[in-house]
C-alpha positions as CSV (number, residue, x, y, z in Angstrom):
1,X,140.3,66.9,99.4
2,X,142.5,68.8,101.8
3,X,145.4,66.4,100.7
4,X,145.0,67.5,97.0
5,X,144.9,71.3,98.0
6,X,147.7,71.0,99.9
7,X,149.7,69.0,96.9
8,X,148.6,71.8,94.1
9,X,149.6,74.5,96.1
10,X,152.8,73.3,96.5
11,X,152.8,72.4,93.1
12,X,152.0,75.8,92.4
13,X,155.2,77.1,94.6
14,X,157.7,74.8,92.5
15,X,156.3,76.4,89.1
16,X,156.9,80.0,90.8
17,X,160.3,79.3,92.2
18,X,161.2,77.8,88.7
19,X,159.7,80.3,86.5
20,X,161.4,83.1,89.0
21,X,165.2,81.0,88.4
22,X,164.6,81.3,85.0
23,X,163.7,85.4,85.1
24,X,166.6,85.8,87.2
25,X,168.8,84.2,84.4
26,X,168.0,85.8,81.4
27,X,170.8,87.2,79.7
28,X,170.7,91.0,78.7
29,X,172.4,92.6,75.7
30,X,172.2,96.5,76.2
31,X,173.8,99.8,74.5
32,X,175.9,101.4,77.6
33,X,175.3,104.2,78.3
34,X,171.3,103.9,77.4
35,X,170.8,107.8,77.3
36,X,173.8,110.2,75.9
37,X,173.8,113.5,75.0
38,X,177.0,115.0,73.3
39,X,177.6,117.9,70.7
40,X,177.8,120.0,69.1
41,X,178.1,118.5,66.0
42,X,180.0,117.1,64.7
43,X,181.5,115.2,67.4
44,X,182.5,111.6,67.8
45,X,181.9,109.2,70.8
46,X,181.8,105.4,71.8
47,X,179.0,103.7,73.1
48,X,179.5,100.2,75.1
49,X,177.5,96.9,73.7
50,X,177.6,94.4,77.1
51,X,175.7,91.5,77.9
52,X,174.9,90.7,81.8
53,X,174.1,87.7,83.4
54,X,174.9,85.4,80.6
55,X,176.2,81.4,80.6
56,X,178.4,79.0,78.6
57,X,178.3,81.8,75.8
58,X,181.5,81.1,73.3
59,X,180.7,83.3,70.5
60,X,178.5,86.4,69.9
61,X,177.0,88.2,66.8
62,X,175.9,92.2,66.7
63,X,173.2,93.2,64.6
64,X,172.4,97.0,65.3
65,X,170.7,100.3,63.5
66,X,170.9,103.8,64.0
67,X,169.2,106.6,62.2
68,X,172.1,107.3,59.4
69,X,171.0,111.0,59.0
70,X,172.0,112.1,62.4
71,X,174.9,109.4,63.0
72,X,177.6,107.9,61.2
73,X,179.6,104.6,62.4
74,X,183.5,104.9,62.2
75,X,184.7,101.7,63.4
76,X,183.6,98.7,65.7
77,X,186.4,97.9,68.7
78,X,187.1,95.1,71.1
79,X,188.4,97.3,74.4
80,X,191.1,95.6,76.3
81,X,188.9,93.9,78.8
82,X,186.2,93.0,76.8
83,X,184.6,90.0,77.2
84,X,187.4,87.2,75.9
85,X,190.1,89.6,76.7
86,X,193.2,87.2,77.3
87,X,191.5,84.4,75.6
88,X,192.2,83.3,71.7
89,X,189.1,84.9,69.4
90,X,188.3,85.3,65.6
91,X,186.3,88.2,64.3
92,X,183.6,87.9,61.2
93,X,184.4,91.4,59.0
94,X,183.3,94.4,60.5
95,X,180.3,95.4,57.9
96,X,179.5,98.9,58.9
97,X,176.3,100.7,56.3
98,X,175.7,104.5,56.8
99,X,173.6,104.1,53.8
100,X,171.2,102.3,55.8
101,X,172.2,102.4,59.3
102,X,173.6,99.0,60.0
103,X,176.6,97.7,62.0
104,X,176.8,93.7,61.5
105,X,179.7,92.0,63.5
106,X,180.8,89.1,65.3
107,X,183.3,87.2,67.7
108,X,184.0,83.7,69.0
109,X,186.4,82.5,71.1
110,X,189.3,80.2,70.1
111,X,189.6,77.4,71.1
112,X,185.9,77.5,72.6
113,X,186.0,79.3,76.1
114,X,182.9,79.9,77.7
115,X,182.3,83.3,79.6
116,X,179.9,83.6,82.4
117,X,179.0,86.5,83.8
118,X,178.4,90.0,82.4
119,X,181.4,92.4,80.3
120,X,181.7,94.2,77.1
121,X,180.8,92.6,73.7
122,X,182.9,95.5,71.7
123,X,182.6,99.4,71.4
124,X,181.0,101.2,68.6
125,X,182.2,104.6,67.4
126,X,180.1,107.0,66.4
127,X,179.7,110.6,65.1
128,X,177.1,112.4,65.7
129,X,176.4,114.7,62.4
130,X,173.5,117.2,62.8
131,X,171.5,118.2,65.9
132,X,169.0,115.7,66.3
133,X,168.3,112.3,68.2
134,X,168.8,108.6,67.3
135,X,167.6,105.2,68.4
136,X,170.3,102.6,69.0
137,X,168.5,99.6,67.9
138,X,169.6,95.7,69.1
139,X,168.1,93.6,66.2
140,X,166.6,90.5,68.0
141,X,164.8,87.4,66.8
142,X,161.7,88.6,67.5
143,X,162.2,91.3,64.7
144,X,161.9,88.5,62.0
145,X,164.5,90.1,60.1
146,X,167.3,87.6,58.5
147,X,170.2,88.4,60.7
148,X,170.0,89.6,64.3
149,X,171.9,89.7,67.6
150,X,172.9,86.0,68.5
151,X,174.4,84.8,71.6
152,X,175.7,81.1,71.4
153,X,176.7,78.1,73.2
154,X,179.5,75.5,72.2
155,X,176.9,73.5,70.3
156,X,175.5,76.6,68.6
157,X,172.6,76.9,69.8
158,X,171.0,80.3,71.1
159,X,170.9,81.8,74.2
160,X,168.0,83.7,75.1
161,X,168.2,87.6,76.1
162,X,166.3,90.4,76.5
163,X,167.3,93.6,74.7
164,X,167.6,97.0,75.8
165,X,168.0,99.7,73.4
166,X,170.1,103.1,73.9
167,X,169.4,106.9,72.6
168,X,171.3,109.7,71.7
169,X,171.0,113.0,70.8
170,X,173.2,115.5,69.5
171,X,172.6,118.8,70.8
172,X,174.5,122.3,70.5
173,X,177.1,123.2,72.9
174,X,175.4,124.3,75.9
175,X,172.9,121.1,77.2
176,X,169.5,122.0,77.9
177,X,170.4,121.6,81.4
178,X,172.9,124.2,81.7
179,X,170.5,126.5,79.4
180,X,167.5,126.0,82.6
181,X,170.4,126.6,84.8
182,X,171.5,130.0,83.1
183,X,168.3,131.0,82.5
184,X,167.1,130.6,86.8
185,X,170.6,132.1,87.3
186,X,169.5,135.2,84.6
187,X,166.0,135.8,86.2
188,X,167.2,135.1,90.1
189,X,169.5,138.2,89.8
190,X,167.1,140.0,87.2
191,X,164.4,139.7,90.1
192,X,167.4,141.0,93.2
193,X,168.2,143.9,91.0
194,X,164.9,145.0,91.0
195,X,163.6,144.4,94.6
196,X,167.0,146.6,94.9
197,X,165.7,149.3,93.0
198,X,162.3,149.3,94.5
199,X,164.0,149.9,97.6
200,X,166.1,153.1,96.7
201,X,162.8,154.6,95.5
């Protein structure tokens, strides 16, 4: 009996170790920075679409929304050291919909080079129309939509990731921090002036 407890416990500390290797190596596809405020409107800025931690990946498609009332996508970029920076890479067309909110887009290396490790997928440029906020939106499998965000191997097949989503919102020239800060500024003197003039009466 002992014998049997001691071989399902270590049992159990092979399935924990394993199931802890393969947490550790999840990919991640995130929109960098994940909170942005810019303005006032209208005003244009790039976000960052990176992976982290990935392996063997030799080709990438980006499937992303944004609320098309408040944004408006200009273009879709490769920086210079984006992720097959050096290396030979086709690109799909970039198919950018303000209508609906859409960016569809995608790379693979040529011949196949596989990147490990973490970088930049490409840059998206944005405008930010009107004063209001917007989700930046990774389309994943799990969405059951027909096309999402796909990271493959040399034998096409997917490799998994967890998403995480950025948000942005376009405010007026003056963040609501600096408006806290003025207004602590406005009352801290408001309040010295009048212990002053309590004093002189």
């Amino acid at each position: 009996m002992r014998k049997f407890a001691i071989m399902a416990m270590t049992f159990l500390l092979i399935l924990t170790a394993l199931s802890s290797t393969v947490t550790a190596n999840t990919a991640v596809v995130k929109i960098v920075p994940a909170q942005i405020e810019v303005g006032p409107p209208p005003v244009t800025f790039l976000v960052n679409v990176t992976v982290e931690n990935v392996e063997l990946m030799v080709g990438y498609e980006i499937y992303l929304s944004f609320n098309a009332t408040t944004l408006q996508c200009n273009d879709v970029v490769l920086p210079s050291d984006f992720v097959y920076a050096g290396k030979g890479y086709l690109e799909t067309d970039k198919l950018i919909d303000n209508d609906n909110g859409i960016v569809h887009y995608g790379v693979a290396s040529f011949p196949f080079y596989k990147f490990n490790g973490s970088g930049i997928l490409c840059q998206l440029n944005f405008t930010g129309k009107i004063l209001d906020g917007s989700e930046i939106t990774i389309i994943t499998p799990e969405m059951g939509t027909t096309f999402y965000t796909q990271l493959l191997t040399e034998t096409a097949e997917e490799i998994p990731y967890t998403a995480e989503n950025g948000h942005v919102n376009i405010i007026p020239e003056f963040s609501s921090v600096l408006i806290i800060m003025s207004t602590l500024i406005t009352v801290t003197i408001a309040a010295g002036l009048s212990r002053k003039k309590l004093k002189l009466e």
